[in-house]
N, C-alpha and C positions, 0 to 999 in steps of 0.2 A: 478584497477584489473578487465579483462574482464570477464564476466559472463562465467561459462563453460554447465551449465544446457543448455540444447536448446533450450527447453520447455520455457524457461524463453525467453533466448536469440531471439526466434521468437514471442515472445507476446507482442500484442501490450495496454499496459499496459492504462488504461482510454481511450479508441478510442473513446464509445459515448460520452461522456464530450467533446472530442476535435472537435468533429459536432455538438456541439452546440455551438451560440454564446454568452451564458447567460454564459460559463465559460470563461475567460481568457484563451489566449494557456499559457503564460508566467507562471499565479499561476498554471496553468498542469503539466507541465514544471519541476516544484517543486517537485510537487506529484509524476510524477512516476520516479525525480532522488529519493527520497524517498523510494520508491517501491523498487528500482534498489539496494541503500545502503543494503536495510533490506537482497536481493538474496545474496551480494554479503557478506556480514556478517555471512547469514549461511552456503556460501561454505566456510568459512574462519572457522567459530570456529565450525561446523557441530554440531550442539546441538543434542544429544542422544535420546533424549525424550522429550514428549509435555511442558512440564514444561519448560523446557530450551527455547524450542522454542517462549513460549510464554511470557519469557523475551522480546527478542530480537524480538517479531512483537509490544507488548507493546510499545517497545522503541521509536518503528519507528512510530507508532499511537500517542506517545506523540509530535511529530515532526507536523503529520496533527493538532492536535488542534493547533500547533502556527501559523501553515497556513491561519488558518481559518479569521484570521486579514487581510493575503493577500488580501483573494478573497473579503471580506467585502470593503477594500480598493480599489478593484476595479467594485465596482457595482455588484456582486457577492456573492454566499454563500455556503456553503456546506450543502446543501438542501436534499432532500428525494433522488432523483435521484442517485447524487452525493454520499449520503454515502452510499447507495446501490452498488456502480460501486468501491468504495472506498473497501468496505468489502470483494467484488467479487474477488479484485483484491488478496487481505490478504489472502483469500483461496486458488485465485491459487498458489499463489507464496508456500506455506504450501501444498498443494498438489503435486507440483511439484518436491518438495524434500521429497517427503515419508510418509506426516502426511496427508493423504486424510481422515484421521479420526478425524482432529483439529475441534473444536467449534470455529465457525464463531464470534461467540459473544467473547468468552474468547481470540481470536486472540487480538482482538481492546480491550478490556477491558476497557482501561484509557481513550477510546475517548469523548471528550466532543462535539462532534456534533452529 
C-alpha cells in the first residue's frame, strides 16, 4: 500500500544512522520498513485518538526490540544515537498525522533499548 501522507512520503526516515558506518544499511533497512508499516497502518485503520495511536506505535517498537539482535549480530547496536533517531523518527511519523501532541516516551513505551 503506497503511503499517501507526503510528509511521510518525502522523509527520509534514520538518514544520520545511514552516514554512519557503525550501523548496518541492511539492519536500517529494517528499521525504517518498520517505520514505513507503522504510516502505513495509520492511514489504513486512522486511529482517533492518542490511545489508539499508541497501540499501533507500541506495536511497531515491539518489532525494534527484535531488531536489536540484528544489529548486535552485525557488530552493531541500538546505542544512545540510535534510539535518539529511532524515537525522532516515532514523533514524526505521530506528528505528521495530527498528534504533534503525542508523548515521545509513551510512543515507544515497550522498547527495550
Amino acid at each position: 500500500m503506497p503511503i499517501v501522507n507526503q510528509r511521510i512520503a518525502d522523509h527520509a526516515f534514520l538518514r544520520p544512522l545511514y552516514a554512519d558506518t557503525y550501523f548496518p544499511d541492511h539492519v536500517l533497512d529494517k528499521g525504517r520498513a518498520i517505520l514505513l508499516r507503522l504510516c502505513e497502518r495509520i492511514e489504513a485503520e486512522q486511529p482517533s485518538d492518542l490511545a489508539a495511536l499508541y497501540v499501533l506505535t507500541q506495536a511497531a517498537t515491539e518489532e525494534f526490540n527484535l531488531l536489536e539482535a540484528e544489529f548486535e549480530a552485525a557488530g552493531s547496536e541500538i546505542e544512545t544515537v540510535a534510539r535518539e533517531e529511532i524515537a525522532e523518527g516515532f514523533w514524526f511519523v505521530a506528528s505528521a498525522y495530527g498528534f504533534a501532541d503525542a508523548d515521545v516516551e509513551e510512543l515507544i513505551a515497550t522498547r527495550e533499548w
